[in-house]
Kinemage of the C-alpha trace (Angstrom):
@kinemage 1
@onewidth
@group {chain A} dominant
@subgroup {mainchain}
@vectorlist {calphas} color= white
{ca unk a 1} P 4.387 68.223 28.764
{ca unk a 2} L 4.766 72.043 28.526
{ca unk a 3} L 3.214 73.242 25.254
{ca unk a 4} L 4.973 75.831 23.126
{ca unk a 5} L 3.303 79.152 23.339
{ca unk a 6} L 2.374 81.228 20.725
{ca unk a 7} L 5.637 83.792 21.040
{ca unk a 8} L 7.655 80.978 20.088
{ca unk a 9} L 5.601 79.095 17.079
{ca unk a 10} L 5.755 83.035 15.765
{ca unk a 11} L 9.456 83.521 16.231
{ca unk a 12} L 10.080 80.131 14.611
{ca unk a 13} L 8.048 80.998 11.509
{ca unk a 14} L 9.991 84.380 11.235
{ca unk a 15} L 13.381 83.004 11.401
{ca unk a 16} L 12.382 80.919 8.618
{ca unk a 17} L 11.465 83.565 6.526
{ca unk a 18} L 14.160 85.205 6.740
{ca unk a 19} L 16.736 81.965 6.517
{ca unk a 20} L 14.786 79.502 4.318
{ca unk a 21} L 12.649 82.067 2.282
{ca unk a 22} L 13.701 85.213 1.634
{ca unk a 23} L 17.109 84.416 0.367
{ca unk a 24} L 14.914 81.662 -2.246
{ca unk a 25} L 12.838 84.653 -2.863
{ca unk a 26} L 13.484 86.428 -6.528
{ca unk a 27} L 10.386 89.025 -7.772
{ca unk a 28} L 9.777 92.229 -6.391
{ca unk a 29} L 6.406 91.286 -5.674
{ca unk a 30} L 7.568 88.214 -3.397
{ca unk a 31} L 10.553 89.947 -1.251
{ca unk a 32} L 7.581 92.956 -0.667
{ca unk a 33} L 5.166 90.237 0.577
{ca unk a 34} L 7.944 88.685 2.435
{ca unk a 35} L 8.476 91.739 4.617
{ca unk a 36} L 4.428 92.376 4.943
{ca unk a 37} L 4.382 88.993 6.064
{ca unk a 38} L 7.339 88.872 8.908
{ca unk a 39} L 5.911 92.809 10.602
{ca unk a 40} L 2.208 90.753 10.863
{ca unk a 41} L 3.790 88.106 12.642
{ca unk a 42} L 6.092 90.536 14.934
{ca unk a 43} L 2.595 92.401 15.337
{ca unk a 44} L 1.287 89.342 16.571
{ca unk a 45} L 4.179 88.462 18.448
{ca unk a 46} L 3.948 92.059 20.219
{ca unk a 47} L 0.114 90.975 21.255
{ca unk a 48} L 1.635 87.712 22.824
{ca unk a 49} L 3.175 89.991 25.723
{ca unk a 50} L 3.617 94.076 25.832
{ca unk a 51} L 0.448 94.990 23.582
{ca unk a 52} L -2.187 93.489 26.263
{ca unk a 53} L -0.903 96.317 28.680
{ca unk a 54} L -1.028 98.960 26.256
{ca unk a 55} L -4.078 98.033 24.805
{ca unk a 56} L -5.292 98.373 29.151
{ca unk a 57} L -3.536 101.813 29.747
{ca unk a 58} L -5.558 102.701 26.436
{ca unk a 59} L -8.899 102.167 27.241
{ca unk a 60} L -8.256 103.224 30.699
{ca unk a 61} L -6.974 106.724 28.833
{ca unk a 62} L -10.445 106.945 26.601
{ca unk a 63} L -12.814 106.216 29.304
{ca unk a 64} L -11.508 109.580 31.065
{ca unk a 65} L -12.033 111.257 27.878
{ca unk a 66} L -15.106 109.773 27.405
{ca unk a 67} L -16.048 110.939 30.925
{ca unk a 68} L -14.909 114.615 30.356
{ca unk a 69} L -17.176 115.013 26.890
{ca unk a 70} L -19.921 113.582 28.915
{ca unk a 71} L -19.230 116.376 31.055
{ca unk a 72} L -19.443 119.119 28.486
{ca unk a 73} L -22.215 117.929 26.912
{ca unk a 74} L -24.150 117.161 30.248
{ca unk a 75} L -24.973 113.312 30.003
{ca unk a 76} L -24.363 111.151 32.390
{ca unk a 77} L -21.383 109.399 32.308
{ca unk a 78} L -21.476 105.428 31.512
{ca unk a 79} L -20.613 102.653 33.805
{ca unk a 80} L -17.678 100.762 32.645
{ca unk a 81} L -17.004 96.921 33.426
{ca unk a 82} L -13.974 96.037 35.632
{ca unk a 83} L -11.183 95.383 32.839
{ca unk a 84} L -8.038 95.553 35.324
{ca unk a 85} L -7.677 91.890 35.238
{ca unk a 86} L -8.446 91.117 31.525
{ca unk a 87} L -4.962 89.775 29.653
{ca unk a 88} L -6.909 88.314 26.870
{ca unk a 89} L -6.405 90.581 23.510
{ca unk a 90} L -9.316 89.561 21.864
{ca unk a 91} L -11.432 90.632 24.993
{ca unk a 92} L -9.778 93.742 25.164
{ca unk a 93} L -9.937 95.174 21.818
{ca unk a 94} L -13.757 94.196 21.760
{ca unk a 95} L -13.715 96.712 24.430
{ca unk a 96} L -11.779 99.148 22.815
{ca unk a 97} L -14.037 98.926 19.504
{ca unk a 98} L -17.198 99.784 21.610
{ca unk a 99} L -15.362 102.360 23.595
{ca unk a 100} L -14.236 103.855 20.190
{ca unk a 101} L -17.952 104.007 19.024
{ca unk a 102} L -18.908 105.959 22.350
{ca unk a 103} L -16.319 108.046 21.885
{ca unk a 104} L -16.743 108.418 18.134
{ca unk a 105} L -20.638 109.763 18.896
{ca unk a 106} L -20.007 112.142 21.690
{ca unk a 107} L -17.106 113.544 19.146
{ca unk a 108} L -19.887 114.030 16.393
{ca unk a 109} L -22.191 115.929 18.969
{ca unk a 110} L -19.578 118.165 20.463
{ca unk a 111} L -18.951 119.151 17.006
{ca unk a 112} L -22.147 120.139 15.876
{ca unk a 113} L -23.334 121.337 19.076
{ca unk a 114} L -20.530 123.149 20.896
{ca unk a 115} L -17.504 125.229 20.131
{ca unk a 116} L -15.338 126.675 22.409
{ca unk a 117} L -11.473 125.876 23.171
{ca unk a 118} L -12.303 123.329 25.761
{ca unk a 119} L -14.135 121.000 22.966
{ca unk a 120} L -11.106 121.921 20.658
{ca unk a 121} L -9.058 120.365 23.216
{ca unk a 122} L -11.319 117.253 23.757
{ca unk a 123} L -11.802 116.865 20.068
{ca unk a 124} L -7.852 116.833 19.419
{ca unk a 125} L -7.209 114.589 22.842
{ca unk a 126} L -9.688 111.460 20.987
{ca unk a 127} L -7.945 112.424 17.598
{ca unk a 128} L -4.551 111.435 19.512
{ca unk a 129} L -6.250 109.193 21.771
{ca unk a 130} L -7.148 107.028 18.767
{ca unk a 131} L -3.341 107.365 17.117
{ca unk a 132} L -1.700 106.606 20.386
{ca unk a 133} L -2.216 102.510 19.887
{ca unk a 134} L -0.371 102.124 17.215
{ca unk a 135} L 2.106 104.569 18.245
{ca unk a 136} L 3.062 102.571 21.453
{ca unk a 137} L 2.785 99.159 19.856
{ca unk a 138} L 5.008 100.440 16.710
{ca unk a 139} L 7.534 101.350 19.892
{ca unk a 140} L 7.579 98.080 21.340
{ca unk a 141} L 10.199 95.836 21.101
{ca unk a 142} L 9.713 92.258 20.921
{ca unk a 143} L 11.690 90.562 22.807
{ca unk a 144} L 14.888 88.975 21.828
{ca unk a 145} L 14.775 85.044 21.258
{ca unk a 146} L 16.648 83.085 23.182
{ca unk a 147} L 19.228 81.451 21.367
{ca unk a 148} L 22.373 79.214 23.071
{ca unk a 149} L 25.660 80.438 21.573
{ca unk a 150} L 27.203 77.311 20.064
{ca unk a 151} L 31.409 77.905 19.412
{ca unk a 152} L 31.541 75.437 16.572
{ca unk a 153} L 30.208 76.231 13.242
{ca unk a 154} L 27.210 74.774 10.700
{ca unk a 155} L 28.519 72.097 7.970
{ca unk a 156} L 30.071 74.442 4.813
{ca unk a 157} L 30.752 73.645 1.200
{ca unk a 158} L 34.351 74.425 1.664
{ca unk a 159} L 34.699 71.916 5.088
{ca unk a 160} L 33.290 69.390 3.529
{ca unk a 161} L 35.108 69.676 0.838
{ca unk a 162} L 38.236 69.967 2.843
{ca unk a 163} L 37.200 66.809 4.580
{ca unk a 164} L 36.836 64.843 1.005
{ca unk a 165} L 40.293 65.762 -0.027
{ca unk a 166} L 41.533 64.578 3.239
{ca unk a 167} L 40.594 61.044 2.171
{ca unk a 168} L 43.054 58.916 1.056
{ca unk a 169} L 41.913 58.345 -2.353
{ca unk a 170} L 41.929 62.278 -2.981
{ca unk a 171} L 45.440 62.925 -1.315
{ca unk a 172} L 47.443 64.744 -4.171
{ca unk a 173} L 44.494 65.126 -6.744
{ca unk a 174} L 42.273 67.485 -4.809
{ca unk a 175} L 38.604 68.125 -6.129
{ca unk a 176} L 36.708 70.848 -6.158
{ca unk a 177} L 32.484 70.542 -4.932
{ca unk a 178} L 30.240 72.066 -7.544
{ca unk a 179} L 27.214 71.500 -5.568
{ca unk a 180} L 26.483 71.644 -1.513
{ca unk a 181} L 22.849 71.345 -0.580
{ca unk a 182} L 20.912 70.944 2.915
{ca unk a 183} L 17.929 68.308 1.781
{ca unk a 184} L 14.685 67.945 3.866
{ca unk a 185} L 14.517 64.865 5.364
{ca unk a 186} L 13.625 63.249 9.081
{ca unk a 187} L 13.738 65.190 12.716
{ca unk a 188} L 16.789 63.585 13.861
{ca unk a 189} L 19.701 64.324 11.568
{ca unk a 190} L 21.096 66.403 9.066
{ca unk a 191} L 21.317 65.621 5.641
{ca unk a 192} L 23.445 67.540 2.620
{ca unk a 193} L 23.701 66.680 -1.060
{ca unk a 194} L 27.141 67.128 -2.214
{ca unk a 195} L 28.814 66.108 -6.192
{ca unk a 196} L 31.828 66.704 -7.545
{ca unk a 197} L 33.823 65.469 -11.040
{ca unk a 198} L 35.804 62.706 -10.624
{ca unk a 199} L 39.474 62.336 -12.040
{ca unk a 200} L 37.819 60.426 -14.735
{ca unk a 201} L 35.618 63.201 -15.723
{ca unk a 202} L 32.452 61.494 -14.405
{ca unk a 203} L 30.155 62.613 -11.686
{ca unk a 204} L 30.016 61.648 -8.245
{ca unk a 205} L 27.324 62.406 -5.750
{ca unk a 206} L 27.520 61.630 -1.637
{ca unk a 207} L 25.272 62.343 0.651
{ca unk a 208} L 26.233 63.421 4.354
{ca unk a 209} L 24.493 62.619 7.583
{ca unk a 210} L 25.366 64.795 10.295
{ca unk a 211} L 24.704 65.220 13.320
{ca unk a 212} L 22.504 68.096 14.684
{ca unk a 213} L 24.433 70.835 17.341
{ca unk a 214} L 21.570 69.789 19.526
{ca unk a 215} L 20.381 66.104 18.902
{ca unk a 216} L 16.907 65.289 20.443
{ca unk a 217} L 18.294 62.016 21.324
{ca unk a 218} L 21.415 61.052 22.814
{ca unk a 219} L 20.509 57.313 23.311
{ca unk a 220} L 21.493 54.169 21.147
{ca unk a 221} L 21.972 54.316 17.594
{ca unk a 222} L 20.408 57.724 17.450
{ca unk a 223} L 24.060 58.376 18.548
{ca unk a 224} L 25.798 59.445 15.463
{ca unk a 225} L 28.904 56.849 15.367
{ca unk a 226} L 26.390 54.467 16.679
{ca unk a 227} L 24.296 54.327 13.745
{ca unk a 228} L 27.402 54.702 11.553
{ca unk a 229} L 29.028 51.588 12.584
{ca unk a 230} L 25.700 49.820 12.363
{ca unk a 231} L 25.531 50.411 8.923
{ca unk a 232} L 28.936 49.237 8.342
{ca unk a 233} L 28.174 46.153 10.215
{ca unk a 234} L 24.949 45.025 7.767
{ca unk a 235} L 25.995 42.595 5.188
{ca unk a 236} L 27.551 44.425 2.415
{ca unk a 237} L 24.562 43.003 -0.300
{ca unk a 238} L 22.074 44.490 2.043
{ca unk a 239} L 19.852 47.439 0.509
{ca unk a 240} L 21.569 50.219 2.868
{ca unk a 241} L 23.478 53.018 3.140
{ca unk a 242} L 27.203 52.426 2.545
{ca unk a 243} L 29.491 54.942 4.623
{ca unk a 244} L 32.663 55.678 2.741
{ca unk a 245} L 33.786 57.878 5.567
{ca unk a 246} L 33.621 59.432 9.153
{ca unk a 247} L 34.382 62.709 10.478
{ca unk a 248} L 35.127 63.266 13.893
{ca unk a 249} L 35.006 67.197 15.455
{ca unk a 250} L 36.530 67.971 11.695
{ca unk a 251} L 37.876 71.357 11.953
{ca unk a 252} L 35.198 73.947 13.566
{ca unk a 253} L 32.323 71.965 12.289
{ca unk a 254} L 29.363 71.828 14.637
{ca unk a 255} L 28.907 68.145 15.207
{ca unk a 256} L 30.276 64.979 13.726
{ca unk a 257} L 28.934 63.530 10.103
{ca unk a 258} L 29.858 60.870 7.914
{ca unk a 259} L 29.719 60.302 3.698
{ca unk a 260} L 28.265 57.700 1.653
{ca unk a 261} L 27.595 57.355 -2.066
{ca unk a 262} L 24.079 58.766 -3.247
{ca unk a 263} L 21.752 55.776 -3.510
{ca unk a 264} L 19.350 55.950 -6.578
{ca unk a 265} L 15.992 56.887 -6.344
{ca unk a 266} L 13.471 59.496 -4.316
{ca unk a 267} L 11.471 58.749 -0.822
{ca unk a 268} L 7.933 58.243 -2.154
{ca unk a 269} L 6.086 59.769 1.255
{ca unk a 270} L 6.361 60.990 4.444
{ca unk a 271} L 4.871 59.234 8.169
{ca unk a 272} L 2.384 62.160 9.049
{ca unk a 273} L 1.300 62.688 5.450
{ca unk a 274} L 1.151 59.617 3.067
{ca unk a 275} L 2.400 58.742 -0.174
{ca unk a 276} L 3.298 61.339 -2.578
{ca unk a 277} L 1.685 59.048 -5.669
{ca unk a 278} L 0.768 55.887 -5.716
{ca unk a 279} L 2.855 53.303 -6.096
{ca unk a 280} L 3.033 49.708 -7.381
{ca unk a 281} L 2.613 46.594 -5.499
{ca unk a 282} L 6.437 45.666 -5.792
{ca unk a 283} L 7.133 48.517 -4.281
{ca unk a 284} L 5.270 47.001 -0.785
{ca unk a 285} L 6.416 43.666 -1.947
{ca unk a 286} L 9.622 44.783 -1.805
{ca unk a 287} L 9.429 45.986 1.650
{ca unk a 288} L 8.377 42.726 2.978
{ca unk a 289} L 10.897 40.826 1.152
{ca unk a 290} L 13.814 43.330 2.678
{ca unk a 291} L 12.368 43.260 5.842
{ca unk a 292} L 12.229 39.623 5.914
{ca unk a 293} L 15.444 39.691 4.716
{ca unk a 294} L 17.127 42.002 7.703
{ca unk a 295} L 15.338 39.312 10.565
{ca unk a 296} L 16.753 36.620 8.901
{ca unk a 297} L 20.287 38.513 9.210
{ca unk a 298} L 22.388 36.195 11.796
{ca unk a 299} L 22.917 37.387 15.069
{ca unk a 300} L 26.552 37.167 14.714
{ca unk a 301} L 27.033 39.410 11.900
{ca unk a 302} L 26.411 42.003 15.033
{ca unk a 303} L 29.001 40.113 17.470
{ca unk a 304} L 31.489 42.976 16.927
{ca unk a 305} L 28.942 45.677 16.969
{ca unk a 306} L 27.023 44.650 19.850
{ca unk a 307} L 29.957 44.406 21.979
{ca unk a 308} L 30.842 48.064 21.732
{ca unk a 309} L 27.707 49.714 21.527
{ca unk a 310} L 25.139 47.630 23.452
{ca unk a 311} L 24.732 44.993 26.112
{ca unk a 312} L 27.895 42.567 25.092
{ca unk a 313} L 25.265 39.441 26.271
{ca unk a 314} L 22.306 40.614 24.328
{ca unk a 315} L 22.918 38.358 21.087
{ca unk a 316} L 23.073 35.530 23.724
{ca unk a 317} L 19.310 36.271 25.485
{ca unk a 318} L 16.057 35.971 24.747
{ca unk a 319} L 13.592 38.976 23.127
{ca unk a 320} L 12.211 39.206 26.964
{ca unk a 321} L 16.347 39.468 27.979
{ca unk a 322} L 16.559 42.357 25.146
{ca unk a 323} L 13.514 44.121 26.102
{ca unk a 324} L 14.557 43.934 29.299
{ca unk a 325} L 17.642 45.531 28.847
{ca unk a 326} L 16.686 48.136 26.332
{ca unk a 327} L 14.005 49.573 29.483
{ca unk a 328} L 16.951 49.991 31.661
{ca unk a 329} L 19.197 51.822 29.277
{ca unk a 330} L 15.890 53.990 28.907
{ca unk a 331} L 15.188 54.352 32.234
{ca unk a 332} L 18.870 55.392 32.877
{ca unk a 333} L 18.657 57.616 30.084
{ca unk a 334} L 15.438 59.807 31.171
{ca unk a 335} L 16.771 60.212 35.200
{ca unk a 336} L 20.527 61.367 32.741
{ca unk a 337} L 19.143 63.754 30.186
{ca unk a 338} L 16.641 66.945 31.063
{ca unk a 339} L 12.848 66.315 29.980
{ca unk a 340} L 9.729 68.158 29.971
{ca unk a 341} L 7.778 66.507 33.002
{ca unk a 342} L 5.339 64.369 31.536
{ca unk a 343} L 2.802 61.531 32.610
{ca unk a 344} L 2.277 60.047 29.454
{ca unk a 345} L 6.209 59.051 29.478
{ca unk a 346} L 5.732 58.074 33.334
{ca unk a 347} L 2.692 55.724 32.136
{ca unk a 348} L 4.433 54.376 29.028
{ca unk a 349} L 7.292 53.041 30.869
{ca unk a 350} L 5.254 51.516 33.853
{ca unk a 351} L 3.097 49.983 30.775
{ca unk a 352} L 6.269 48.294 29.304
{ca unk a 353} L 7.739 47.367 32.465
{ca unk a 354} L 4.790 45.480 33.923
{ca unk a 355} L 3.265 43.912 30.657
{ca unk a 356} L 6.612 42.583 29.200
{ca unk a 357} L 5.296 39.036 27.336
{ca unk a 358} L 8.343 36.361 28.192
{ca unk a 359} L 9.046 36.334 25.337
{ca unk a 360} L 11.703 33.146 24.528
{ca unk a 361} L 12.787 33.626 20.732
{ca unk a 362} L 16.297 34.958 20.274
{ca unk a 363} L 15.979 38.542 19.558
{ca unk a 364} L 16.152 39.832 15.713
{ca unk a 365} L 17.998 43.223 14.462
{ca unk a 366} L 14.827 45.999 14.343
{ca unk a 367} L 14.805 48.536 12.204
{ca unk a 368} L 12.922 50.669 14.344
{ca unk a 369} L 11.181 53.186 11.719
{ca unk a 370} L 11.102 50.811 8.792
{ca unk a 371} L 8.277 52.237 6.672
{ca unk a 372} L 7.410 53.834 3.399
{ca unk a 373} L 8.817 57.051 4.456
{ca unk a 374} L 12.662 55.770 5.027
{ca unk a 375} L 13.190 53.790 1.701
{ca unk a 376} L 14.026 55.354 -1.968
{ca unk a 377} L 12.289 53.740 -5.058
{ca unk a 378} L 13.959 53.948 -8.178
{ca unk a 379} L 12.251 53.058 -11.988
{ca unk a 380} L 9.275 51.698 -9.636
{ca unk a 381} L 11.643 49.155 -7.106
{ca unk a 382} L 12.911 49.925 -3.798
{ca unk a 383} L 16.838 50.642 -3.582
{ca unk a 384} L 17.535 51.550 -0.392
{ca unk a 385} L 16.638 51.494 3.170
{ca unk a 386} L 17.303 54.863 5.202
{ca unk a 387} L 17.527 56.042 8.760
{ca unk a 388} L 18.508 53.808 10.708
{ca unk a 389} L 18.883 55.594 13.757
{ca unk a 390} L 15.894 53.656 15.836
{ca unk a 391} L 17.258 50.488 15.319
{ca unk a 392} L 18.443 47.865 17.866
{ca unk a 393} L 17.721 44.351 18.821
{ca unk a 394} L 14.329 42.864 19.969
{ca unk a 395} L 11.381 41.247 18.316
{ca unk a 396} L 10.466 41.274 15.046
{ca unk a 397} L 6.606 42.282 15.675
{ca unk a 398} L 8.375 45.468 16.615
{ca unk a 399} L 8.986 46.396 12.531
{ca unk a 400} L 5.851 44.232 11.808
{ca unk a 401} L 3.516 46.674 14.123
{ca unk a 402} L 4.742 49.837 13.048
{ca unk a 403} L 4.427 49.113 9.194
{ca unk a 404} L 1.529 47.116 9.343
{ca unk a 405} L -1.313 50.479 9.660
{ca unk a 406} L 0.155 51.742 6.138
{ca unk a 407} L 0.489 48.951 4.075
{ca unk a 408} L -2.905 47.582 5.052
{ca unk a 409} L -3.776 51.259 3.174
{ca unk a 410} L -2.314 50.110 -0.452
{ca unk a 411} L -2.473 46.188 -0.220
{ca unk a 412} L -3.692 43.419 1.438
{ca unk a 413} L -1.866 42.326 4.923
{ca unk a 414} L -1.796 39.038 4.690
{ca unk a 415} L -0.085 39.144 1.125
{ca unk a 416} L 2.664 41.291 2.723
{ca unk a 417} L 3.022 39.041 5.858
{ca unk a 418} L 3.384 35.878 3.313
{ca unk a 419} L 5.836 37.229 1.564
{ca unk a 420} L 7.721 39.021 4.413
{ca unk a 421} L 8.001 34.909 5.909
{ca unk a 422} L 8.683 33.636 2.265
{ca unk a 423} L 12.119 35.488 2.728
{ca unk a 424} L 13.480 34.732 6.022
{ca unk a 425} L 10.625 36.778 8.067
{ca unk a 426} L 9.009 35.215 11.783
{ca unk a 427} L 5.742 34.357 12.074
{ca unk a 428} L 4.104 37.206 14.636
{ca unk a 429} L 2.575 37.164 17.754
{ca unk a 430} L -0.047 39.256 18.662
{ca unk a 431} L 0.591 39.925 21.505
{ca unk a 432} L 4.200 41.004 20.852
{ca unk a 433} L 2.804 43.137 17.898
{ca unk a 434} L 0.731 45.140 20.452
{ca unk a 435} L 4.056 45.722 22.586
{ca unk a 436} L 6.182 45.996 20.116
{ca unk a 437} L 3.684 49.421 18.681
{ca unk a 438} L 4.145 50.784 22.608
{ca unk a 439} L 8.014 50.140 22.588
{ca unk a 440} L 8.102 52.168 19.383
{ca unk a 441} L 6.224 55.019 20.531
{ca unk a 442} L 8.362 55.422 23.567
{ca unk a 443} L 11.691 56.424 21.515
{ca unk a 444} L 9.759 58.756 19.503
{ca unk a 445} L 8.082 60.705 21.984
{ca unk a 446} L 11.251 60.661 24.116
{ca unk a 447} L 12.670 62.435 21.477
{ca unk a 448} L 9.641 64.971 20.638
{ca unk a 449} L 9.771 65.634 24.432
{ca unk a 450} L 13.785 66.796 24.213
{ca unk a 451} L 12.556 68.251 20.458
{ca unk a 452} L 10.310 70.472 22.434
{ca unk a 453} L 12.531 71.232 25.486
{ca unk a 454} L 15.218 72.368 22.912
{ca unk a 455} L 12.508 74.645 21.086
{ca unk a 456} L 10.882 76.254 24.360
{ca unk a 457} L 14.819 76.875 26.039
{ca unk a 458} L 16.039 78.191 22.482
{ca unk a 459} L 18.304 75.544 21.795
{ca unk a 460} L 16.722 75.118 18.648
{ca unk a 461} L 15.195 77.566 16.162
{ca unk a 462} L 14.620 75.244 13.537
{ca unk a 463} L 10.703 75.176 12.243
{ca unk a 464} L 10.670 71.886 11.513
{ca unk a 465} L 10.457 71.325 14.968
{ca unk a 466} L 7.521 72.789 15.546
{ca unk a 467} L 5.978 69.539 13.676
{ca unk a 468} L 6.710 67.280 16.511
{ca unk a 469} L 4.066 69.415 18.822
{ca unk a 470} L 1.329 69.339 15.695
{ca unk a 471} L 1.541 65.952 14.104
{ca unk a 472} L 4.812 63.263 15.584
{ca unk a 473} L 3.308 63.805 19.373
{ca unk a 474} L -0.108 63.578 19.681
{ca unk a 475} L -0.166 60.784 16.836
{ca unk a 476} L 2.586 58.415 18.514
{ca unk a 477} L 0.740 59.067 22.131
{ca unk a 478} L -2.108 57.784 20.258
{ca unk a 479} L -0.766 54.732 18.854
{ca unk a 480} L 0.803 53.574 22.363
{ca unk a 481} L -2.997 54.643 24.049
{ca unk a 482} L -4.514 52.139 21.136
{ca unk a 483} L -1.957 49.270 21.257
{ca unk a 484} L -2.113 49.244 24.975
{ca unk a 485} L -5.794 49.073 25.451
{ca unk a 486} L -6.493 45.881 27.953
């Protein structure tokens, strides 16, 4: 896969300054350190491209200055090394430090030694000599970032809140948002914090999942509507998201979203970086018991569901049958959408194709990225289960594998797996656990290979991306490498 080059890890990091930062920025002190901050990285942006050249026509320029001193002061000239081919910066200002030095001591002995208008001239030529650097790099430009045009516009406080008093229950008592926030959350959606007061004088907060202008993955229930009317399909006592209501190309809004009501709680960690704080063993008790819990979920609470948005037979197969058919909606998928070549996706698949276990069970709803990092824990308890965007149907050891590395970090993995199977959980296979961790690494670097493409062809300028290349990647390449060993 192509890797992103410096120019645009720089330009990322800039446009975040200026659109994240700057506007959160309040002292004098800051907003200076700010702008100190964004002309270093444009320096180093200009040393990416147009500074290597200048940096050549300028030692080029002092070695014939070098060579005329030489000349008046009757030493022999020095031999230079070949530089024409040198596009490495580093290389090249090593060379124009010691060239600098030269030229610095045959300056000092034409001064003390000779006067005269031609060592006037000489001595003013190195004086500009050594200005004219930063005089051509000030001049260049850095190029312009490529950036796709997109007609529609981002979510706003005043759409959504148009959107809100479209609803039914708002239709002739309008209500006015006193709060519209963008939260940080996962790489595949949008999320926004939104409240308003009620006609009863209370307080009500939704939260929004949206779609991004771009999505890294246009495949299953990471489609938008997809995951939507998954959520609405889980049994109404189940700890999830509850939509209240979905917006289809609302007004000039950049891509669909839907509402819900504002679960309580916070997410206690994130995948690449652990748990904020500890947390109690309920907590990962908890998990078990809900994941248990959504295995145990009958099939045919998904009849509906599965008939519109995935293979109408699936709920009728086997987890082999599922697996089956989940490769050849992938396979369809990668030959559909524009990737970054890549032999690590070319092996993956092969590897799922050919070691496929027959697996005979009836297939179970996965979550897909059920761990620490997609749940909310409130007054020590788990109250909700987010993101549900990887899910589809398949085999339990799917959900089992991926959680199983973390929680063996805060308790004891056979406690979990008892009380995951003491509410409604399967007993695992091994060697379904093993494919299950591949399966899961497939979606996930399928969509940090489109995360990527979308960064490198400026379809994105969003730095969180830049996180899939330097932690979601290499770590989920790893996992599938691991699991697949034998």
């Amino acid at each position: 896969m192509k890797i992103n080059s410096n120019e645009n890890y720089l330009s990322l990091v800039i446009t975040a300054l200026d659109e994240l930062i700057a506007p959160e920025v309040n002292s004098a002190a800051a907003k200076t350190a700010v702008e100190m901050m964004k002309t270093t990285l444009n320096e180093l942006r200009k040393r990416e491209s147009g500074a290597v050249d200048i940096l050549q026509i300028c030692i080029a320029d002092g070695r014939t200055i070098l060579e005329g001193m030489h000349a008046v002061i009757g030493d022999t000239a020095p031999i230079f090394n070949d530089i024409s081919h040198e596009k490495h910066f580093e290389s090249l200002s090593i060379e124009h430090q010691q060239l600098t030095t030269k030229l610095s001591a045959a300056s000092k002995t034409l001064s003390a030694e000779y006067r005269g208008e031609k060592t006037a001239g000489l001595l003013r030529r190195v004086a500009e000599w050594e200005l004219s650097y930063y005089t051509n790099t000030a001049a260049l430009k850095v190029a312009d970032v490529l950036e796709f045009e997109n007609p529609r516009q981002p979510l706003t406080k005043s759409a959504l809140q148009d959107f809100i008093n479209n609803l039914d229950e708002h239709v002739g008592a309008p209500v006015q948002l006193d709060k519209f926030e963008s939260l940080m959350g996962g790489f595949g959606k949008q999320t926004f914090l939104c409240s308003y007061k009620s006609a009863d004088g209370s307080n009500r907060e939704l939260v929004v999942r949206k779609s991004d202008p771009m999505p890294i993955m246009l495949h299953g229930s990471c489609l938008l509507d997809n995951e939507h009317a998954l959520l609405c399909a889980l049994p109404h006592d189940y700890p999830a998201p509850k939509p209240l209501a979905y917006a289809a190309q609302w007004q000039n809004v950049d891509a669909d979203f839907y509402i819900m009501e504002r679960s309580a709680g916070e997410v206690p960690g994130a995948f690449l970086h652990g748990m904020n704080k500890e947390m109690p063993e309920e907590v990962f008790l908890d998990l078990a018991e809900m994941l248990g819990q959504l295995h145990s979920v009958p099939l045919s609470t998904f009849r509906d569901y599965a008939e519109k948005y995935d293979a109408p037979n699936i709920l009728q197969g086997t987890v082999a049958d599922s697996y089956r058919a989940n490769l050849a909606g992938w396979a369809g998928y990668i030959q559909e959408q524009e990737h970054l070549p890549s032999p690590y996706l070319i092996w993956i698949m092969n590897w799922l194709e050919t070691n496929l276990p027959e697996d005979t069970r009836a297939p179970v709803l996965v979550h897909g990225d059920f761990n620490i990092h997609n749940v909310l824990v409130s007054e020590g308890r788990i109250s909700a289960i987010l993101d549900w965007e990887c899910a589809g149907f398949g085999a339990a050891e799917q959900d089992l594998a991926y959680i199983r590395p973390h929680i063996s970090q805060h308790i004891d993995w056979q406690k979990f797996l008892n009380h995951y199977l003491a509410h409604g959980g399967r007993e695992p296979d091994e060697a379904m656990m093993n494919y299950g961790m591949v399966y899961a690494a497939l979606r996930t670097n399928l969509a940090g290979n489109k995360a990527t493409l979308n960064l490198q062809q400026g379809r994105n300028r969003d730095l969180r991306y830049s996180m899939v290349e330097l932690g979601f990647t290499p770590s989920f390449m790893n996992l599938a490498l691991n699991s697949a060993k034998g």
